[in-house]
N, CA, C and O atoms as CSV, one atom per row, in Angstrom:
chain,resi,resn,atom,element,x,y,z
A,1,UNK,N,N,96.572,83.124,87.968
A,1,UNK,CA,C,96.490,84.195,87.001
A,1,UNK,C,C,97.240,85.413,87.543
A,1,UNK,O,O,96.892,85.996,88.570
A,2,UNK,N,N,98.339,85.779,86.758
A,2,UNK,CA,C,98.872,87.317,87.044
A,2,UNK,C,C,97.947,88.283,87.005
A,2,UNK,O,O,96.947,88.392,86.296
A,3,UNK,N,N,98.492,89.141,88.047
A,3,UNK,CA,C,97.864,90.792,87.928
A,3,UNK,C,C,98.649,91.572,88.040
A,3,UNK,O,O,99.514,91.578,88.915
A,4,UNK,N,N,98.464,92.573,86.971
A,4,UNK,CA,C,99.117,93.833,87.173
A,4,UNK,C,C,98.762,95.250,87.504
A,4,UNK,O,O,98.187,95.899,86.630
A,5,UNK,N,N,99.078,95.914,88.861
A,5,UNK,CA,C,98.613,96.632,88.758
A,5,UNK,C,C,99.407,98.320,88.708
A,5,UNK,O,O,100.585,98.257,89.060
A,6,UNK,N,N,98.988,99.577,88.379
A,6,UNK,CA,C,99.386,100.731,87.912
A,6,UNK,C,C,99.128,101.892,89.106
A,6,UNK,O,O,98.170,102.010,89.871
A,7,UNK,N,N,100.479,102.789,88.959
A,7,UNK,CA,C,100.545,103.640,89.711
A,7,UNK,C,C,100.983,104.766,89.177
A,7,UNK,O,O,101.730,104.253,88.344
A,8,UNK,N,N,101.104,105.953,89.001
A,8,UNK,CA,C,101.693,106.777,88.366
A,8,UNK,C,C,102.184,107.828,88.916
A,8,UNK,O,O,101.484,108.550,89.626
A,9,UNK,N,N,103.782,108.139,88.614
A,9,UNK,CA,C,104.163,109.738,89.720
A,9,UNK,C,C,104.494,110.757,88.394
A,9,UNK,O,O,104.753,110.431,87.236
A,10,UNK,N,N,104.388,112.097,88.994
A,10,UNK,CA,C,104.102,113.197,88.175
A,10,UNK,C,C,105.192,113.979,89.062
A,10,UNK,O,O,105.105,113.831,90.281
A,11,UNK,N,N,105.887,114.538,88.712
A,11,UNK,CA,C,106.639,115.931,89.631
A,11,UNK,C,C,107.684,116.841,88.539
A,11,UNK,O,O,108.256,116.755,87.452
A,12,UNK,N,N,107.444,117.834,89.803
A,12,UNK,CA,C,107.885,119.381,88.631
A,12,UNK,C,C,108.918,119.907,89.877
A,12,UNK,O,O,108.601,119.883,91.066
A,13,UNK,N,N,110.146,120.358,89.378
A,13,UNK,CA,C,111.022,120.996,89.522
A,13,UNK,C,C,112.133,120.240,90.140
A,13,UNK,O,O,112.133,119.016,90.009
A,14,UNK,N,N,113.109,120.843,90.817
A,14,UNK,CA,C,114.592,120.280,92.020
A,14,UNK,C,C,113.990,119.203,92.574
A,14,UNK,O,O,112.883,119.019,92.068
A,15,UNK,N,N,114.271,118.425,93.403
A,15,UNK,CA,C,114.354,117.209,94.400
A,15,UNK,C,C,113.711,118.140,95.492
A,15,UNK,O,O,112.512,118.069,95.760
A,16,UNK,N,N,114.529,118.976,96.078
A,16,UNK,CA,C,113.982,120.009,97.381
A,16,UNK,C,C,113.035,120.752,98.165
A,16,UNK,O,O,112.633,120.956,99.311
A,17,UNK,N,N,112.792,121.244,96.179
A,17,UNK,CA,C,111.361,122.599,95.999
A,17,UNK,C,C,110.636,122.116,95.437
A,17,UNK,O,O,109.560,122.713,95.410
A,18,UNK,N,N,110.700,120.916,94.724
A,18,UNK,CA,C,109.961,120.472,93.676
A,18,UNK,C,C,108.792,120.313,94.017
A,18,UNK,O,O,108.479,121.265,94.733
A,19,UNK,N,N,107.604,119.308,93.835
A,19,UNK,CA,C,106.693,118.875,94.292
A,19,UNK,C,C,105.893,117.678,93.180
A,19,UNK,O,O,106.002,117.902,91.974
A,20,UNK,N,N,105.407,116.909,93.463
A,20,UNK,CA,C,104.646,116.118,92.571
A,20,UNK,C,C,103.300,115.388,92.965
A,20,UNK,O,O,102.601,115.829,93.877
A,21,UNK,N,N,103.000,114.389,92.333
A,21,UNK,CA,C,101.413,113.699,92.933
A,21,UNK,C,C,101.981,112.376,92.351
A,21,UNK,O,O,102.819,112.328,91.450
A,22,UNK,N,N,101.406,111.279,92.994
A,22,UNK,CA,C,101.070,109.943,92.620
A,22,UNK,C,C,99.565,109.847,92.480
A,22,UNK,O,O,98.666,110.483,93.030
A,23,UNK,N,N,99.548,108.884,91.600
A,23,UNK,CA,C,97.713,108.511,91.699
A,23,UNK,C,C,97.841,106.556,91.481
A,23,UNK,O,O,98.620,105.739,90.991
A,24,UNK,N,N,96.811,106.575,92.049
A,24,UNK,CA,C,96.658,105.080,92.241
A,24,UNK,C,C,95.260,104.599,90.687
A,24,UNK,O,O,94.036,104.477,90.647
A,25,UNK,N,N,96.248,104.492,89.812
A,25,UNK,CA,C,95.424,104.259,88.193
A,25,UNK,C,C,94.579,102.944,89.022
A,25,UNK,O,O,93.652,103.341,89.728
A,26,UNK,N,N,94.770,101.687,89.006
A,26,UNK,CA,C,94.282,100.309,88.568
A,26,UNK,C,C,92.792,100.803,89.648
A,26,UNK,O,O,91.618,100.854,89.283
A,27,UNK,N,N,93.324,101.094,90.944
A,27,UNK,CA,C,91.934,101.357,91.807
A,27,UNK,C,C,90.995,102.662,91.603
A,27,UNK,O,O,89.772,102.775,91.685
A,28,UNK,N,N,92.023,103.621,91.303
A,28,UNK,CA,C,91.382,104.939,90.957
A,28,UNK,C,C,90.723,105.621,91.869
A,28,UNK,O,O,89.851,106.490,91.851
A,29,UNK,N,N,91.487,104.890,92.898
A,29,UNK,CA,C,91.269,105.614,94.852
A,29,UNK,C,C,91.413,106.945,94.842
A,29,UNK,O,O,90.696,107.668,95.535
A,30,UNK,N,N,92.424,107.439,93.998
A,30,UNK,CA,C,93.013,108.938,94.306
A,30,UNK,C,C,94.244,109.350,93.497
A,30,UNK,O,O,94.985,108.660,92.796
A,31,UNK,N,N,94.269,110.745,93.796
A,31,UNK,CA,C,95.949,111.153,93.443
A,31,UNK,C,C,96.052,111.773,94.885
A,31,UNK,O,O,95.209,111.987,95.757
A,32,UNK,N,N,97.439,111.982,94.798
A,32,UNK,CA,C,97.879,111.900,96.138
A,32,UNK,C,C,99.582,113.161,96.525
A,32,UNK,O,O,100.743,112.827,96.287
A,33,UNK,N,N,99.260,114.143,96.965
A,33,UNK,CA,C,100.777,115.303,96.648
A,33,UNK,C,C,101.856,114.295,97.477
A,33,UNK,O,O,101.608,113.324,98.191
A,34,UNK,N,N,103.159,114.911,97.099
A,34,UNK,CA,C,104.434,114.589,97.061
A,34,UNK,C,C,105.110,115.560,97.446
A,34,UNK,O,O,104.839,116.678,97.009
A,35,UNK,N,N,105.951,115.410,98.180
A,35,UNK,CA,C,107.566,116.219,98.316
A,35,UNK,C,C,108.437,115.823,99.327
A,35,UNK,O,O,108.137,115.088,100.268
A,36,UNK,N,N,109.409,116.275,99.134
A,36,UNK,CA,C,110.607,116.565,99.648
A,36,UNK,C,C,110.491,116.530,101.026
A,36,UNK,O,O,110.827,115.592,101.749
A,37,UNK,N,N,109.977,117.640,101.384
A,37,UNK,CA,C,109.842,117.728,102.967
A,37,UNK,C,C,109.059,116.460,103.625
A,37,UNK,O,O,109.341,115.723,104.570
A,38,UNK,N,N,107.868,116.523,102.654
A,38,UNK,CA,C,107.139,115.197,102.996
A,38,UNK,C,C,107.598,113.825,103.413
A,38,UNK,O,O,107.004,112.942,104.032
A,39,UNK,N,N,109.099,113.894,102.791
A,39,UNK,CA,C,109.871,112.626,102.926
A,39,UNK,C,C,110.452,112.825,104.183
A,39,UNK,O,O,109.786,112.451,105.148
A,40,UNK,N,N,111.261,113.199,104.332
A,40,UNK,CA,C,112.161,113.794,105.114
A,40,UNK,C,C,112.502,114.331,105.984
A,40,UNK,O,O,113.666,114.465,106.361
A,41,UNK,N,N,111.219,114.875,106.623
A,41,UNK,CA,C,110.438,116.013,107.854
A,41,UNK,C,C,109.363,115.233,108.049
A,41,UNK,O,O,109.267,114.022,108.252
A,42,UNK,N,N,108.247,116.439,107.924
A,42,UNK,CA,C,107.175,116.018,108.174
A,42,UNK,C,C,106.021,116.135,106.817
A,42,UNK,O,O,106.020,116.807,105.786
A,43,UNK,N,N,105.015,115.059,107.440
A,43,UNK,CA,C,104.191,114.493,105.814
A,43,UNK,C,C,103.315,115.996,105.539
A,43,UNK,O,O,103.041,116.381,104.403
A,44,UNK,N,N,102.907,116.818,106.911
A,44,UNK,CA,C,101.889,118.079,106.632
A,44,UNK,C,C,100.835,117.045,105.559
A,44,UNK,O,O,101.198,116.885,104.393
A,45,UNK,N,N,99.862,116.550,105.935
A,45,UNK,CA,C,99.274,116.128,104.507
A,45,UNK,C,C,99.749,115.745,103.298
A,45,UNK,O,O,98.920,115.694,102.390
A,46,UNK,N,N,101.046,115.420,103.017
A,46,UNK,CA,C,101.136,114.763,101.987
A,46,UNK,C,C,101.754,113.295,102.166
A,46,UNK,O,O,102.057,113.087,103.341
A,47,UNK,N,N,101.969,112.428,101.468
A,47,UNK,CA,C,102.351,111.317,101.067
A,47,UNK,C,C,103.983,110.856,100.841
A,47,UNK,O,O,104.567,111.860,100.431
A,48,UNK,N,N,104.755,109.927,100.935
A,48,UNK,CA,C,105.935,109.931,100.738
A,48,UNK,C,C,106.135,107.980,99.720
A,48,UNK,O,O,105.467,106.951,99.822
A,49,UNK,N,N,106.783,108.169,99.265
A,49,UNK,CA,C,106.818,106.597,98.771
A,49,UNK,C,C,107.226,105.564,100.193
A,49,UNK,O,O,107.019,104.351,100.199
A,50,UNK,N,N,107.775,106.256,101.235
A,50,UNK,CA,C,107.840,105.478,102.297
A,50,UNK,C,C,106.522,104.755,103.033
A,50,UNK,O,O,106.337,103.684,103.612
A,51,UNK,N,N,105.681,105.959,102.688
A,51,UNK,CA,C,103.982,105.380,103.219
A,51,UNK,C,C,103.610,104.657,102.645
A,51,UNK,O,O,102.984,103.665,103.017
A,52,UNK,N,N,103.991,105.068,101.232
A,52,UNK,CA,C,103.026,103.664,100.552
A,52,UNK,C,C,103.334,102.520,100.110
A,52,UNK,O,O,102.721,101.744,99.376
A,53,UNK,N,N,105.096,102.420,100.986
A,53,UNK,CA,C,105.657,101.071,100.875
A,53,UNK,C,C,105.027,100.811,102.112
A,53,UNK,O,O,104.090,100.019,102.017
A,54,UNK,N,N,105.251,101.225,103.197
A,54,UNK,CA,C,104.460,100.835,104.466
A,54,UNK,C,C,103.068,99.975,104.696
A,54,UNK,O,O,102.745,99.003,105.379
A,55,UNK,N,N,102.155,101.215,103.374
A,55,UNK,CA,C,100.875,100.315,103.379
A,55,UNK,C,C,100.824,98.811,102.587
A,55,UNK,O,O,100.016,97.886,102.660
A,56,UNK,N,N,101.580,98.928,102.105
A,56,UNK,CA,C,101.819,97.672,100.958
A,56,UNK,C,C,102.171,96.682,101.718
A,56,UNK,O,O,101.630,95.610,101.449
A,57,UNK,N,N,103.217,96.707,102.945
A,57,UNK,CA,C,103.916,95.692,103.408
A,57,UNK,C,C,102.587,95.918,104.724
A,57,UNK,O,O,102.373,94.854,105.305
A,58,UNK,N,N,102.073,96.618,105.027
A,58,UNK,CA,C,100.920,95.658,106.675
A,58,UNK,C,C,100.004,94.778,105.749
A,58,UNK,O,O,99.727,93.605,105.998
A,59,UNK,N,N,99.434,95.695,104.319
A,59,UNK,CA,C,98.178,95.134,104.501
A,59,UNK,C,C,98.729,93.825,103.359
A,59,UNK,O,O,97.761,93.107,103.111
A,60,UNK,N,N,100.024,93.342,102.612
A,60,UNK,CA,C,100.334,92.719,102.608
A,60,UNK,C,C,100.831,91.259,103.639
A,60,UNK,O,O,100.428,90.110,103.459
A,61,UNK,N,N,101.693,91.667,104.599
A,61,UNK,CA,C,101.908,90.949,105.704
A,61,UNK,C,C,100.667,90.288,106.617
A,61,UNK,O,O,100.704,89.258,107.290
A,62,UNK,N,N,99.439,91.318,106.398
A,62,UNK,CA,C,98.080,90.989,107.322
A,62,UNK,C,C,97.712,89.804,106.350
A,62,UNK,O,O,97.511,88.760,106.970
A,63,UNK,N,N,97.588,89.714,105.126
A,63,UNK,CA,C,96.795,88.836,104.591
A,63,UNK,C,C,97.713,87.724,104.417
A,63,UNK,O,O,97.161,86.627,104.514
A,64,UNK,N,N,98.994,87.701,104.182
A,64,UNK,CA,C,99.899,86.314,104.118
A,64,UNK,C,C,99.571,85.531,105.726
A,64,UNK,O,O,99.311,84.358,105.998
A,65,UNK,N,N,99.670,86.350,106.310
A,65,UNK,CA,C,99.832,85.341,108.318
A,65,UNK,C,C,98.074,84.799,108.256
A,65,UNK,O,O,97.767,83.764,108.848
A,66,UNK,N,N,97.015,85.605,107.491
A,66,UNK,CA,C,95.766,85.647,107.804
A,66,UNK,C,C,95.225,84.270,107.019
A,66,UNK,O,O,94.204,83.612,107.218
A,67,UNK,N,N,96.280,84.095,106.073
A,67,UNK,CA,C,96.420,82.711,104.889
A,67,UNK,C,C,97.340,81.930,106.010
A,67,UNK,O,O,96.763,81.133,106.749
A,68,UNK,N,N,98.346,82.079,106.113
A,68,UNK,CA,C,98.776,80.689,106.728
A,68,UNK,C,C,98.138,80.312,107.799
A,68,UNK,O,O,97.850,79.125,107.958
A,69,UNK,N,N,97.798,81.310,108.752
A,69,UNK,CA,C,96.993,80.608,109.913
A,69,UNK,C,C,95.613,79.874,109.520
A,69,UNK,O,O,95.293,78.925,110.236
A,70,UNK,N,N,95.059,80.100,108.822
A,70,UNK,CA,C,93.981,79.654,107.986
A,70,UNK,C,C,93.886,78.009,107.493
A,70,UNK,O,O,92.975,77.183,107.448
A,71,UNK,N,N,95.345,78.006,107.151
A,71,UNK,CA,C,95.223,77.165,106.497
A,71,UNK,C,C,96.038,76.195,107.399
A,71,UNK,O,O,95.959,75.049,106.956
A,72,UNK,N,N,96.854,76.298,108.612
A,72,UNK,CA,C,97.208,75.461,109.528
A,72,UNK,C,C,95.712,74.669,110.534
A,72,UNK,O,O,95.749,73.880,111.479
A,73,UNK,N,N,94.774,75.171,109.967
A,73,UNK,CA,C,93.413,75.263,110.459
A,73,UNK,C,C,93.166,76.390,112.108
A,73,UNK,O,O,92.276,76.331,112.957
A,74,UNK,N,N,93.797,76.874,112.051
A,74,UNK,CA,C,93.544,78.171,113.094
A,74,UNK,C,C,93.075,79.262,112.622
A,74,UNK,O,O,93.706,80.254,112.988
A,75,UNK,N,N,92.112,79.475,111.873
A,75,UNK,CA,C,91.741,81.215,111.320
A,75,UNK,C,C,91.941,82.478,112.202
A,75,UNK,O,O,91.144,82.664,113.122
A,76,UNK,N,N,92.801,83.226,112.015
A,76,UNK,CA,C,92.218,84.064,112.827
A,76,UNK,C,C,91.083,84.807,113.043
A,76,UNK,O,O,90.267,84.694,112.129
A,77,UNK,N,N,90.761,85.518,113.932
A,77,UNK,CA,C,89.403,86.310,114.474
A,77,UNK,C,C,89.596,88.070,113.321
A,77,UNK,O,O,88.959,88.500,112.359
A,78,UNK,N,N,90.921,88.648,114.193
A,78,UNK,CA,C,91.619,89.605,113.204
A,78,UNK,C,C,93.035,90.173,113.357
A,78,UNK,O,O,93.545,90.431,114.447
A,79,UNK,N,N,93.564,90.327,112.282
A,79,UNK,CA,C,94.990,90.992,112.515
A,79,UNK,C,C,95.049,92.481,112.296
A,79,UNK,O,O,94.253,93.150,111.637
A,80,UNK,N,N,96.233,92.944,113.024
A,80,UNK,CA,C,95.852,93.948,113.107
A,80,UNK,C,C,97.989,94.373,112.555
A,80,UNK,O,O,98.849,93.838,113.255
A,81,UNK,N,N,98.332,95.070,111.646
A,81,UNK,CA,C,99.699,95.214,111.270
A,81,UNK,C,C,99.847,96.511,111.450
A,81,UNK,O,O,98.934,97.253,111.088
A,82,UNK,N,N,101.219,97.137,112.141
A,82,UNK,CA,C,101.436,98.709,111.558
A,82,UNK,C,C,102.902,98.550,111.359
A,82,UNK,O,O,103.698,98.131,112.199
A,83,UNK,N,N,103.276,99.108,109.603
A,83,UNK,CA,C,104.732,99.146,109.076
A,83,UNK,C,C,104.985,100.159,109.623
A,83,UNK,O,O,104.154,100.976,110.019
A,84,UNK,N,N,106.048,100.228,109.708
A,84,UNK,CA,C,106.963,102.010,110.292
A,84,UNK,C,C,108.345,101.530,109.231
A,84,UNK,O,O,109.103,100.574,109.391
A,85,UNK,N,N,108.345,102.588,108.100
A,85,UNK,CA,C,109.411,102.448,107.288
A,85,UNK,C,C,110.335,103.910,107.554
A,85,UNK,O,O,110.065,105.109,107.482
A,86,UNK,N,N,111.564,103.117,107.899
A,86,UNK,CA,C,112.634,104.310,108.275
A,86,UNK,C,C,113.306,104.763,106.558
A,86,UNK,O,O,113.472,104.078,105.549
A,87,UNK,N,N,113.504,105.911,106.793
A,87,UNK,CA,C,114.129,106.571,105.801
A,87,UNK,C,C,115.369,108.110,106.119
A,87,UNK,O,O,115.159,109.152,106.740
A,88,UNK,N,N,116.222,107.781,105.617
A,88,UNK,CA,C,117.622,108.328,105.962
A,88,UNK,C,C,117.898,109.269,104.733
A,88,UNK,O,O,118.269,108.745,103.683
A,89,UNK,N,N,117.754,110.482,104.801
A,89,UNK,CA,C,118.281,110.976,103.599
A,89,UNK,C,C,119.752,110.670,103.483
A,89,UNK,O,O,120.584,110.480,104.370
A,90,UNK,N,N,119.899,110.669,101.815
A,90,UNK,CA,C,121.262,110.226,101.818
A,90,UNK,C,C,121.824,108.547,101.655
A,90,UNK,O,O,122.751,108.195,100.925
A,91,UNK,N,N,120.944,107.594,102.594
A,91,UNK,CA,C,121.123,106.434,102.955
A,91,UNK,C,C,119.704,105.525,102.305
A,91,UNK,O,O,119.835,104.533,101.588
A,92,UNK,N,N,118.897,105.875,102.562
A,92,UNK,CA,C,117.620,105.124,101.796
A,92,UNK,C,C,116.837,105.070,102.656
A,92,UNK,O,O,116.824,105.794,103.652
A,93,UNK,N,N,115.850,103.950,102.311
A,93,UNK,CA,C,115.225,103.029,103.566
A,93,UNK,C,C,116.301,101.958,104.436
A,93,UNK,O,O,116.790,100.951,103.925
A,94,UNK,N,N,116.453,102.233,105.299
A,94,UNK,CA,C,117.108,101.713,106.542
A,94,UNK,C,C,116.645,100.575,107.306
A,94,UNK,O,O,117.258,99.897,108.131
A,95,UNK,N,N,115.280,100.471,106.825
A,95,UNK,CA,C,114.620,99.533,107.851
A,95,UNK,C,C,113.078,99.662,108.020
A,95,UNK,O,O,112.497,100.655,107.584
A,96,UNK,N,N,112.627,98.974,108.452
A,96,UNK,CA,C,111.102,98.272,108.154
A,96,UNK,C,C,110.599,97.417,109.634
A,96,UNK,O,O,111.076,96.287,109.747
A,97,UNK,N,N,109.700,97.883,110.718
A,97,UNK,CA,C,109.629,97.385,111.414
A,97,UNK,C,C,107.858,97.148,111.544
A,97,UNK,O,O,107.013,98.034,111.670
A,98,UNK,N,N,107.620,95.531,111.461
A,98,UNK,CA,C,106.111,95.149,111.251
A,98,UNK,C,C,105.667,94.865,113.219
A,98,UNK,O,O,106.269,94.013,113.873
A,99,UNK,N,N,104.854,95.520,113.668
A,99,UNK,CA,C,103.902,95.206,114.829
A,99,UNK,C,C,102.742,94.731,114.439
A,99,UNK,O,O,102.060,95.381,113.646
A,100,UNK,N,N,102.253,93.322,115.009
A,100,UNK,CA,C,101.274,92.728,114.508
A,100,UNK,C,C,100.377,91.746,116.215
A,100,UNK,O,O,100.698,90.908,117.058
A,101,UNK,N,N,99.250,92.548,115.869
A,101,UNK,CA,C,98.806,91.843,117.236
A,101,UNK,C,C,97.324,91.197,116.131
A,101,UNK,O,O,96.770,91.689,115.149
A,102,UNK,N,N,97.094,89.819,116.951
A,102,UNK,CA,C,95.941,89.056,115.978
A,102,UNK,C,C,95.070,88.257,117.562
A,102,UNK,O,O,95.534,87.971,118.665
A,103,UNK,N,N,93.587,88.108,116.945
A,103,UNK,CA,C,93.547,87.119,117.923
A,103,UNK,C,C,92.919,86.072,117.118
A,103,UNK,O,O,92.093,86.234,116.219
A,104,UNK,N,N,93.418,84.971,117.556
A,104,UNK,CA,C,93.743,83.783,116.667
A,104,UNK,C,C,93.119,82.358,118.036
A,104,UNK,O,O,93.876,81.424,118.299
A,105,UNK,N,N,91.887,82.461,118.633
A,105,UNK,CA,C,91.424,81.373,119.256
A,105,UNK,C,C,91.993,80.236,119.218
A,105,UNK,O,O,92.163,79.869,118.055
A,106,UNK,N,N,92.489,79.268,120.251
A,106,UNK,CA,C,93.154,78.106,120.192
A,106,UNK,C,C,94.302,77.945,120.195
A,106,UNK,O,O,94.723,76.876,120.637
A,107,UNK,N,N,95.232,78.943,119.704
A,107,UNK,CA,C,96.568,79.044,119.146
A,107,UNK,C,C,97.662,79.518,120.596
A,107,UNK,O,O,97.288,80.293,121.476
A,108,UNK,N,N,98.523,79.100,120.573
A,108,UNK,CA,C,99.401,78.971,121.970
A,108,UNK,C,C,100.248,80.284,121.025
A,108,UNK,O,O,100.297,80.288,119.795
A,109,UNK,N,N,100.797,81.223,121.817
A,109,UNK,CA,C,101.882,81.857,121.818
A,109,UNK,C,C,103.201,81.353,121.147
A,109,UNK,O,O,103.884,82.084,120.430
A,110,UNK,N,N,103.439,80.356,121.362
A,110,UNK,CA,C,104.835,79.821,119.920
A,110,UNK,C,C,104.558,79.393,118.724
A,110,UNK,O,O,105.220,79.456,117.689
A,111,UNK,N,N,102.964,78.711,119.060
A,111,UNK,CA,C,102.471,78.956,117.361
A,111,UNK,C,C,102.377,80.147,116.688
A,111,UNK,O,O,102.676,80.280,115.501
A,112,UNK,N,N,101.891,81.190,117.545
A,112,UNK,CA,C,101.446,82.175,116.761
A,112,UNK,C,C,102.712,82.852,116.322
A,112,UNK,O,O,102.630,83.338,115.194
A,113,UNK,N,N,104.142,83.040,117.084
A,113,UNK,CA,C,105.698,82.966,116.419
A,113,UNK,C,C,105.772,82.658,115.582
A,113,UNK,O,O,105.916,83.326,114.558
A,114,UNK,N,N,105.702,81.500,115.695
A,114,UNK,CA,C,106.308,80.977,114.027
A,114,UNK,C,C,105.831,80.670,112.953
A,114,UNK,O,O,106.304,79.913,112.105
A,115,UNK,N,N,104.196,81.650,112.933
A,115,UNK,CA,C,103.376,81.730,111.988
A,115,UNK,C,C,103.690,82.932,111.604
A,115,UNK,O,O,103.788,83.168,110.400
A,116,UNK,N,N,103.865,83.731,112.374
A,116,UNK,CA,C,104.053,85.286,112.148
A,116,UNK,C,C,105.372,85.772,111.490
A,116,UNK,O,O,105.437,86.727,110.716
A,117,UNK,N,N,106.734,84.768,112.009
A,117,UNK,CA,C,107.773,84.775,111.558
A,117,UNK,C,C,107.684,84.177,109.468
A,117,UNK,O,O,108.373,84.632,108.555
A,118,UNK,N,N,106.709,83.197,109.390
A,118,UNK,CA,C,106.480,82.536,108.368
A,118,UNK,C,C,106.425,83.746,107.578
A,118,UNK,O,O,107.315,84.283,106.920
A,119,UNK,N,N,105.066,84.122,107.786
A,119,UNK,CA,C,104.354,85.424,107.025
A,119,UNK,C,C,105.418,86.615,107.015
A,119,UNK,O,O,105.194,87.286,106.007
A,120,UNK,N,N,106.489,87.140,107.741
A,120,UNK,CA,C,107.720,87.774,107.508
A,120,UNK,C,C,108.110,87.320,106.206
A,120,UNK,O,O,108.208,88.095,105.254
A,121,UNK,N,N,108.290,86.339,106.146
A,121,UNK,CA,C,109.398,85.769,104.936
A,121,UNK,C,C,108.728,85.650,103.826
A,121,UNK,O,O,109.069,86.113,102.737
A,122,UNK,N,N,107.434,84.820,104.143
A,122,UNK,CA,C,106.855,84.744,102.526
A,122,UNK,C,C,105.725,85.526,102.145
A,122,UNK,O,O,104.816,85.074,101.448
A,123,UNK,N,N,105.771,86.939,102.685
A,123,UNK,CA,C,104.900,88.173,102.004
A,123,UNK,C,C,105.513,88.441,100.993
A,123,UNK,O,O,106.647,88.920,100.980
A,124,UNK,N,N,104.665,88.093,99.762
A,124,UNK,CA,C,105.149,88.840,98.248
A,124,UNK,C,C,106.232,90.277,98.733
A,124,UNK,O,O,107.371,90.509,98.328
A,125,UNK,N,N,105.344,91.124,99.784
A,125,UNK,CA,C,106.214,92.807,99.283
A,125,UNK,C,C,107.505,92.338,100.676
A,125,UNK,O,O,108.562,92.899,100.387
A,126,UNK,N,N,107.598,91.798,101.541
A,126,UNK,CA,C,108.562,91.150,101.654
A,126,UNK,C,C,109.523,90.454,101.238
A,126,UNK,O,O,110.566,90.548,101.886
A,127,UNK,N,N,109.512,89.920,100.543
A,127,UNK,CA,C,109.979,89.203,99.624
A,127,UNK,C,C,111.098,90.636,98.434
A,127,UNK,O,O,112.298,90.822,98.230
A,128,UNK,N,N,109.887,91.256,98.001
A,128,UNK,CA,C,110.632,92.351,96.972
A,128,UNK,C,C,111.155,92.883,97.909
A,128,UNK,O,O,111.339,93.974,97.369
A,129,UNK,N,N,111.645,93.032,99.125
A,129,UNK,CA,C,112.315,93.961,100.167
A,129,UNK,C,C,113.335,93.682,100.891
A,129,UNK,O,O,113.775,94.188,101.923
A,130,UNK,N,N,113.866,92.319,99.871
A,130,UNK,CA,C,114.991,91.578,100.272
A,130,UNK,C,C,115.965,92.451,101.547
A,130,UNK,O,O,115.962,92.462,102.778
A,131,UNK,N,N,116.728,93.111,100.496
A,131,UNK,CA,C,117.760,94.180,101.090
A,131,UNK,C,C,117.415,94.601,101.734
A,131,UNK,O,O,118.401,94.814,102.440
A,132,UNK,N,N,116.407,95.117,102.331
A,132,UNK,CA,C,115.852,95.804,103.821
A,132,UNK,C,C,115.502,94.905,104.929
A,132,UNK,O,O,114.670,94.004,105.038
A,133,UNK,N,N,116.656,95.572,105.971
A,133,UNK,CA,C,116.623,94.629,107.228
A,133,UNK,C,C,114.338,95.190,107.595
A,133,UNK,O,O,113.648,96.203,107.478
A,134,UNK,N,N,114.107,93.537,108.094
A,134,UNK,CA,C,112.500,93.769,108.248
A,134,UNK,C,C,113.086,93.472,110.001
A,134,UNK,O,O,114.206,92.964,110.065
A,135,UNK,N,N,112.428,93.747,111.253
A,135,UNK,CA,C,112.123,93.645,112.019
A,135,UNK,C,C,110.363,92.891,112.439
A,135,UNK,O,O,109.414,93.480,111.922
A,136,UNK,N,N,110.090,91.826,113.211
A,136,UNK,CA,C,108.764,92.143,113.743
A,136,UNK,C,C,108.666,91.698,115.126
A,136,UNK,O,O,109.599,91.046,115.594
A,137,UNK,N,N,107.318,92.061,116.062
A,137,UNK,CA,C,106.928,92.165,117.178
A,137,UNK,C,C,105.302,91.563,116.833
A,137,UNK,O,O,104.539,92.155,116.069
A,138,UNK,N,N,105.074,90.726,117.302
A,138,UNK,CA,C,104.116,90.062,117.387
A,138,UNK,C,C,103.536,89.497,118.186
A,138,UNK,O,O,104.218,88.601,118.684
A,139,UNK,N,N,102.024,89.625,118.797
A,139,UNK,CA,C,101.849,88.977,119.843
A,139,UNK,C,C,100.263,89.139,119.617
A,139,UNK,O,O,99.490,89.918,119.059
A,140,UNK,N,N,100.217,87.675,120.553
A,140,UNK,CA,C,98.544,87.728,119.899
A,140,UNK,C,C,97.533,88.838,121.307
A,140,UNK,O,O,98.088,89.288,122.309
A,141,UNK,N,N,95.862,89.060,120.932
A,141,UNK,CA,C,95.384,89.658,121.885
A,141,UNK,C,C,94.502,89.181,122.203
A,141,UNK,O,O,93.866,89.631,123.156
C-alpha cells in the first residue's frame, strides 16, 4: 500500500533576507523557521532543507540495513546513522556522507560491509539521491 506523506514551506521576501517556516502536515510534529543564513552559515536555531534531507536519509538508511540484516537472519541489537549533507552555495548539495556503527551479534566484519553497502543502494531516499555522490563508513560496535 502507498503512502503519502505532506510537508509544507511558507517564505516571505529575497532569497538572502527573506525568511520562511516548513511544517511537517502528515505528522504534525511542528513548524520549523528557515533562511538563508541558516543554509549557508550557521543554523542559529533554525532548519535548512539540507537537515531535513539528512534526517530522511539516517533514519531512512537505519531502517533499510536494520531490514536486510534481519532478514539475512542476523538482527541487529542497534544502529546507529549520522548524514552530514554538504551544501555549496551556488553548486547545490555536493555530497552526502552516511557513518553508521550497529551492533549486529554473530556477524563478521565483511558481512556487516556488504550489508551496509546493500542498504547504501537500496534506501528509498537513496535511491531519490541518485545524482548525489553518497559516501559511507561503517563499522560495527
Amino acid at each position: 500500500m502507498a503512502t503519502t506523506r505532506t510537508a509544507n514551506a511558507h517564505w516571505e521576501g529575497p532569497l538572502t533576507s527573506g525568511r520562511g517556516t516548513v511544517s511537517l502536515d502528515s505528522s504534525k510534529l511542528g513548524t520549523y523557521d528557515v533562511t538563508w543564513p541558516a543554509r549557508s552559515e550557521e543554523p542559529n536555531g533554525k532548519t535548512s532543507p539540507e537537515e531535513l534531507i539528512a534526517a530522511a536519509h539516517s533514519t531512512c538508511y537505519s531502517m533499510a540495513l536494520s531490514h536486510g540484516l534481519a532478514g539475512a537472519g542476523t538482527p541487529p541489537e542497534k544502529v546507529d546513522t549520522k548524514a552530514e549533507v554538504t551544501f555549496q552555495p551556488g553548486e547545490g548539495i555536493t555530497g552526502i556522507h552516511l557513518t553508521v556503527r550497529a551492533s549486529v551479534p554473530g556477524l563478521s566484519a565483511a558481512d556487516f560491509e556488504k550489508a551496509a553497502q546493500d542498504a547504501k543502494t537500496g534506501c528509498p531516499v537513496s535511491k531519490a539521491l541518485t545524482g548525489t555522490k553518497i559516501t559511507l563508513d561503517a563499522a560495527l560496535v
